[in-house]
Each structure stands twice: as structure tokens, then as C-alpha cells.
C-alpha positions in Angstrom: 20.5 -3.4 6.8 16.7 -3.7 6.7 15.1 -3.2 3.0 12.3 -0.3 2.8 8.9 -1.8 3.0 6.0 0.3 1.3 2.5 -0.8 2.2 0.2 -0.6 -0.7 -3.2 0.0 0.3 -6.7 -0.4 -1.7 -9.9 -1.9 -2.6 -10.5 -5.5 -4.1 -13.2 -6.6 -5.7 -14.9 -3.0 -5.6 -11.7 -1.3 -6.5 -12.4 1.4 -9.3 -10.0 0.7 -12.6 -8.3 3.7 -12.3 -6.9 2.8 -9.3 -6.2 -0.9 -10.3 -4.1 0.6 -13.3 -2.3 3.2 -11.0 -1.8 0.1 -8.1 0.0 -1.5 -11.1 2.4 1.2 -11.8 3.1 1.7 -8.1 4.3 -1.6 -8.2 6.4 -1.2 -11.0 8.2 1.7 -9.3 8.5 0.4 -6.2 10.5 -2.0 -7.6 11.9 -0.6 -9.2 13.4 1.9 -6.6 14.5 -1.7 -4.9 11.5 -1.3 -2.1 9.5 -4.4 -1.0 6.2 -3.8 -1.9 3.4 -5.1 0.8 0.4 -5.7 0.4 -3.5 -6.9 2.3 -2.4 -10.4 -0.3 -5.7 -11.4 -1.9 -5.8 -11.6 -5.6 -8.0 -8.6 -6.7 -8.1 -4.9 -7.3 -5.1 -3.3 -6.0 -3.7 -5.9 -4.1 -3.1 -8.2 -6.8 -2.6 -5.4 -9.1 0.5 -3.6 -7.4 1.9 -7.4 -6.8 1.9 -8.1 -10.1 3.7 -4.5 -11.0 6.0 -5.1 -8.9 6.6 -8.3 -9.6 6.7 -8.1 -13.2 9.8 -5.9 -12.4 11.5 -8.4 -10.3 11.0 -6.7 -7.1 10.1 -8.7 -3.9 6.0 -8.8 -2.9 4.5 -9.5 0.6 1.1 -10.6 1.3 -0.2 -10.2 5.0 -3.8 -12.3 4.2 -6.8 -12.1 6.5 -7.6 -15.7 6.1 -6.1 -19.0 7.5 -5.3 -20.2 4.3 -4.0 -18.7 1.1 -6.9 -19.7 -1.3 -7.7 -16.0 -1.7 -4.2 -15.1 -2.4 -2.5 -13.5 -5.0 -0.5 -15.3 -7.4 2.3 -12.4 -7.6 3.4 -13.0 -4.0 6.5 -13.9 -2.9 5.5 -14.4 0.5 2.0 -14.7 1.8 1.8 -14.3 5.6 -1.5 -16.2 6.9 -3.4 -14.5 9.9 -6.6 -15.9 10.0 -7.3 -12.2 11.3 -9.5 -10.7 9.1 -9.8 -7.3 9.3 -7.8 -7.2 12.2 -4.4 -8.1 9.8 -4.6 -4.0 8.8 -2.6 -3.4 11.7 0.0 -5.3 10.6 -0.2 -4.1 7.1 0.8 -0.2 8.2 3.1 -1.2 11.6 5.2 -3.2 8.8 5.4 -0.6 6.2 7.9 2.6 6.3 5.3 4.4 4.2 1.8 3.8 3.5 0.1 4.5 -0.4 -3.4 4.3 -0.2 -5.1 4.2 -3.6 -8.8 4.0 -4.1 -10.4 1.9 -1.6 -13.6 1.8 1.1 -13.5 1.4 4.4 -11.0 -1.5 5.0 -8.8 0.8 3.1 -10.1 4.1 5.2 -9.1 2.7 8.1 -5.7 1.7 7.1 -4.7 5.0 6.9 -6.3 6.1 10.1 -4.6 3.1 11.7 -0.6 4.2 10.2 -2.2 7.8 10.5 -2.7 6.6 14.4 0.9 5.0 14.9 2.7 7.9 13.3 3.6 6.3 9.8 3.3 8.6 6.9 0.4 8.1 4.2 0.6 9.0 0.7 -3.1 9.0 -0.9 -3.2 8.3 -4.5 -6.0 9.6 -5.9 -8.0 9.0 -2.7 -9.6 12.2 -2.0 -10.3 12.3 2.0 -11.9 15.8 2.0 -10.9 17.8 4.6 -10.6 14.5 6.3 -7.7 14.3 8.7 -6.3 17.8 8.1 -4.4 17.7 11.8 -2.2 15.2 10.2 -1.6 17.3 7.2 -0.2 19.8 9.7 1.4 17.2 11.2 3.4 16.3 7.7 2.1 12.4 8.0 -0.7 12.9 5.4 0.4 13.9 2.0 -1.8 13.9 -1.8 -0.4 11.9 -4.7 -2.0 12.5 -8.6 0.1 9.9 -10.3 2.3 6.9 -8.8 4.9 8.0 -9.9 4.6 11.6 -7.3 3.4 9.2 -5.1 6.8 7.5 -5.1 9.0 11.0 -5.1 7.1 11.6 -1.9 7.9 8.5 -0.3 11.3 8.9 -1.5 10.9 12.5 0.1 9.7 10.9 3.4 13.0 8.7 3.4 15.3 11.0 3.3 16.4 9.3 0.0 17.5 11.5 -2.8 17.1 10.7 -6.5 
């Protein structure tokens, strides 16, 4: 049986704290809840944060990197998967993931969501405020509003069918 893969989404470098420390928790309760976390793999903001929550709880991490190498990398991944890609690796990020949490970010991290948005996977923004942004995939029930990750993680669990 395939494990549950939850794409974490989110700025690096230009990530704002609050969602660093809320990436980190994410990854802790991913974990947690037994999930593989995934994430874009380089070693800032919330991609190294939510590897190193999850990590720190002993759960399994995934890097999908942009680069041909993993210099950039996170040192809280269990597996780094090198695509010399770019921005292009995004698709693979959501298409890999069962659910998609998007915490702060730009655009790289905009259009994650409207690619998983796009290919029917089900985003969870955590503290990402799109606006009225989207609002046909609201109706849709693919686009859902998280405060804290750990309503973040009852939606996904929600969106799984799993029950608590």
C-alpha cells in the first residue's frame, strides 16, 4: 500500500517567520500522522523548515530540487530527487502529493497551488491569504483556509477520508 504524500509548499529565503515557524510544526504533524512530508528540497524558509519538523519526529522527508545537484539542498532530507528543472520541478512537487499545504510564499509558491489547483489536487492554504483568489475552486471543495497547522492537518485528514 502506497504511504500518503503531503506536499509542503512555501517561500525560501523571503519566507516570512511566521510561516517558517508554522512550516516546522506542519512537519512535526505530518509525521507524526505517519505521512511523507515533500517538499521543493532547498535548505531555507519553509522547505527546510517543515523537513526538519518532520524529521525531528522521525517521519520520512522528500526533496524534489530544481537544480542538477544537491548543493542547495536541505540537510533534513531523506531523499533529494535532482531535476535540474528549475521552476519547472513544481509540477512534480503537487502531481506527487495527495494534498498540497501552501504556507507563505510568492510566486513560485502561487503557482503551485494553481498548478495542483489545475490537476484537481486539493490545497490547504496556511495562512496564505489569496483574496477572493480562486473562489471557483472553493466551490469546487479543492481550495480550503488553514489558521494553524495543526487545522491544516485535520483538513487534510478530512480530505483523506481518514478519521482521527
Amino acid at each position: 500500500m502506497a504511504r500518503t504524500i503531503i506536499g509542503v509548499m512555501g517561500g525560501g529565503e523571503s519566507a516570512p517567520e511566521s510561516a517558517i515557524r508554522d512550516a516546522y510544526r506542519l512537519g512535526e504533524l505530518i509525521a507524526g500522522a505517519g505521512w511523507v512530508l515533500l517538499c521543493g528540497g532547498r535548505g531555507a524558509g519553509v522547505m527546510d523548515a517543515a523537513a526538519r519538523g518532520a524529521q525531528s519526529r522521525g517521519g520520512l522527508t522528500v526533496g524534489v530540487l530544481p537544480d542538477k545537484d544537491t548543493r542547495g539542498a536541505s540537510a533534513h532530507l531523506d531523499i533529494s530527487i535532482v531535476t535540474g528543472m528549475g521552476s519547472a520541478r513544481n509540477v512534480i512537487n503537487v502531481l506527487s502529493s495527495d494534498v498540497v499545504i501552501a504556507c507563505g510564499g510568492g510566486a513560485g509558491t502561487l503557482s503551485e497551488v494553481a498548478l495542483a489547483l489545475k490537476h484537481a489536487r486539493p490545497v490547504i492554504l496556511l495562512n496564505f491569504d489569496l483574496g477572493g483568489l480562486l473562489g471557483e475552486y472553493r466551490e469546487r471543495g479543492l481550495l480550503h483556509d488553514a489558521a494553524t497547522p495543526e487545522e491544516a492537518v485535520q483538513i487534510a485528514r478530512r480530505l483523506l477520508g481518514e478519521t482521527l
